[in-house]
Phi, psi and omega in degrees: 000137176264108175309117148290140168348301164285032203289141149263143167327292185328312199263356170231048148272298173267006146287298159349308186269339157302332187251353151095003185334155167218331174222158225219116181275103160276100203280145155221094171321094188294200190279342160249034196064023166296164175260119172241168194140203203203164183267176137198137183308155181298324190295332178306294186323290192302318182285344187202105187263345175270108189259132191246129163252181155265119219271021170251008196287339167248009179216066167241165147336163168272350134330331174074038215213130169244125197320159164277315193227179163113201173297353183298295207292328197285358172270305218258129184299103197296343153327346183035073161307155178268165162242159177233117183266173198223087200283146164253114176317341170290332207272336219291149162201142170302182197222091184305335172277011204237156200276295189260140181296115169292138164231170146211153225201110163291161199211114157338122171269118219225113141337167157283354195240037165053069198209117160311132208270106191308352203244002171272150186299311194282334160306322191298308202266346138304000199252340187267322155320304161321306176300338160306284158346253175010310167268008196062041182235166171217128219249133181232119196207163175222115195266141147227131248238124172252130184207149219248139165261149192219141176310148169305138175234071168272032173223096173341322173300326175265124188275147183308140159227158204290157200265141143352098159282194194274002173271352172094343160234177188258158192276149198236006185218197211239138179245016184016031221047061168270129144282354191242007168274316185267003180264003164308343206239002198301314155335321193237328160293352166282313194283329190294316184298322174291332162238030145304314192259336171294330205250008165079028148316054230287084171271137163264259178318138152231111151220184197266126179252192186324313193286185186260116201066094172198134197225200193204146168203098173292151168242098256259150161020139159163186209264139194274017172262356167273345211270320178301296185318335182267353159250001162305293168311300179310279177334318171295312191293302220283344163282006166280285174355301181293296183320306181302348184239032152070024172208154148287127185259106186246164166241058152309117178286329165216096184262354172230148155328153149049037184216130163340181188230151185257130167217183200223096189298114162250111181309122185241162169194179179206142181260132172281120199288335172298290185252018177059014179276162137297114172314320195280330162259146200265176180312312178300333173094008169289174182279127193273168168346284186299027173249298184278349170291339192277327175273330150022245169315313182290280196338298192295310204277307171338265183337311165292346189254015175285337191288307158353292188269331148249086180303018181202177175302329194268351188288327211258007156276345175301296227276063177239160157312131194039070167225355161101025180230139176280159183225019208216127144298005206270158177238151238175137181254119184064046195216097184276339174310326212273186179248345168226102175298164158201115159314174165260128186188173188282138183000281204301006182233036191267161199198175205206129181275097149292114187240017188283303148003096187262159189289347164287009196250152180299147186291313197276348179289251176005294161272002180268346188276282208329295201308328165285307190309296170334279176315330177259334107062239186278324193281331150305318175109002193314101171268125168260187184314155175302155168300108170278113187233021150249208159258140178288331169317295159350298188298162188286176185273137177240014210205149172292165167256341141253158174323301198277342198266294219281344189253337165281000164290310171339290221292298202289338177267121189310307193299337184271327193277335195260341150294291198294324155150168169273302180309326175319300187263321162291350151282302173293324171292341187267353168269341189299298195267003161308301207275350155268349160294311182284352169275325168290017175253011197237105195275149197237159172340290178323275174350308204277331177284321173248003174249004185282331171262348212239337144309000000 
């Protein structure tokens, strides 16, 4: 059965009882996109669908490191206040992997006085959605999410290297959309597929990308707020998956030396809910206005919106010159050098690529930012740069380079803040600048190799 948009409680009473569930993962995606919750017998569940967290629980560090003082306190109370979570019936999926039949079912985050708790990632990408509604558009996007399989590692100290196939050996060279790289893997992509489809996941394209193990898994089309859950559920499945085959599955944005950076490029596009058109093409199918105000708006925005797309420190070794990663705002048709693209495809499929976007950023975070870049766009009026139809590479760096460079653009910009909410953006940069701060107590190889003597 396909949960649909309108799934009722009732009716995922007896899905619960079609699939015989006995226990129930009740999820809330945190600022990095972790799974936080809580377990509960079905019976918990069914008796009490209102779940109570600390409403800091989604707004910690990846570290699980919280601000001590500052503006963090004037949103999140110190008081370690409750959130009353809200399960959403649409969400429900089974947990394929799990020894007694499972569900897991995401869950809305809630004041006490029944107001979406603005600073969780998924309020955040309804509050963006919503803004869309308003206008009579329906926001259209296709993420496609790359990630790298890794030999098992338990020592941080030791740097990754690519895992064993069924052939016994590790890949030592660069594999491109080879079929015979990835059937090295076959073993563990039957079970991802398989609990892709126990979990109603609309995965398409797998193929190999540049790096050594580095893989791509496109999704096809749909509204972007089921689309972040379905690369939430992913992230989860296949690094469940990688364990069961003796390897690690990461969304690292650059987790080896001398290998691309992994990112998670996304197609967007908007239907006008009035007439079923594609916004972006005019009657005629040439391209319309709102298509260059939208690229625009990413063109203006992108930058104050990086912390967003590359969240963490290591996000920011992908975003170099010739690594198959942009360095740029320039746009392009058929251009993979640029940092924002447009495919080539017909009117009604015409679309705008973000490809700034590392496989490290929260799904919902990420597209409630591209869609805000868009959406303010259009609605501003952005005309953007002449069309880049060389190489882009050529061109200067447009982006930040750091962690600490990318959030003080965050801070300063208004115009991104009054999309995502403010309450939004002053919670995420102070955990943000928590977790670089706590990086910058951490001295690294490189440091110890060329400065220990030389200096």
């Amino acid at each position: 059965m396909v949960l649909r948009n309108d799934f009722t409680f009732g009716e995922l009473e007896q899905w619960f009882s079609n699939h015989r569930v006995t226990e129930i993962e009740c999820l809330v995606p945190d600022l990095t996109g972790v799974a936080r919750g809580k377990i509960l017998p079905r019976e918990k569940f069914t008796e009490d669908r209102g779940m109570r967290l600390p409403e800091a629980v989604v707004a910690m560090g990846v570290t699980g490191e919280f601000p001590e003082e500052g503006p963090y306190y004037d949103v999140i109370s110190p008081n370690d206040m409750d959130m009353h979570l809200r399960a959403d019936p649409t969400t429900a999926r089974l947990v394929p992997w799990a020894v007694d039949p499972t569900a897991q079912i995401i869950h809305d985050c809630y004041d006490r006085h029944g107001n979406l708790v603005p600073f969780a990632p998924r309020s955040v990408l309804r509050r963006v959605c919503q803004l869309f509604e308003d206008e009579g558009w329906d926001p259209v996007v296709a993420p496609e999410l790359e990630f790298y399989l890794v030999a098992r590692n338990t020592d941080p100290d030791v740097p990754l290297k690519p895992p064993i196939g069924r052939s016994g050996r590790a890949e030592t060279s660069r594999q491109a959309y080879s079929i015979d790289a990835v059937n090295e893997f076959d073993p563990l992509f039957e079970d991802v597929y398989d609990y892709c489809e126990k979990m109603e996941l609309n995965v398409d394209t797998l193929i190999h990308e540049i790096g050594a193990g580095q893989m791509e898994i496109n999704f096809f089309h749909a509204h972007p707020l089921g689309l972040a859950d379905e690369v939430f559920f992913f992230k989860r499945t296949v690094r469940e998956a990688a364990l069961r085959h003796d390897m690690f599955a990461t969304f690292m944005a650059k987790p080896i030396f001398g290998e691309p950076g992994s990112a998670m490029h996304v197609h967007q596009s908007i239907i006008d809910k009035r007439t079923g058109r594609n916004l972006f093409s005019n009657e005629d199918g040439t391209p319309s206005q709102e298509f260059f105000w939208y690229i625009g708006g990413l063109q203006k925005y992108i930058p104050a919106a990086m912390a967003l797309f590359a969240p963490y420190v290591n996000s920011y070794r992908r975003l170099a010159r010739n690594t198959a990663a942009p360095i740029n705002i320039q746009w392009g048709t058929d251009n993979r050098t640029v940092g924002i693209r447009s495919p080539v495809a017909a009117p009604s499929a015409r679309r705008i690529e973000n490809r700034v976007i590392g496989a490290d950023a929260n799904p919902y975070v990420a597209l409630a930012a591209t869609l805000a870049c868009g959406y303010l766009g259009i609605k501003n009026r952005i005309e953007p740069t002449p069309e880049c139809k060389g190489d882009a590479y050529l061109g200067d760096f447009a982006l930040p380079r750091s962690l600490g460079d990318a959030l003080n653009l965050l801070r300063a910009e208004k115009d991104l803040a009054s999309v995502l909410g403010e309450s939004f953006v002053t919670v995420y940069t102070e955990v943000k600048e928590t977790e670089y701060e706590e990086f910058m107590t951490v001295i690294s190889p490189w440091e110890r190799e060329h400065l220990l003597l030389h200096v």
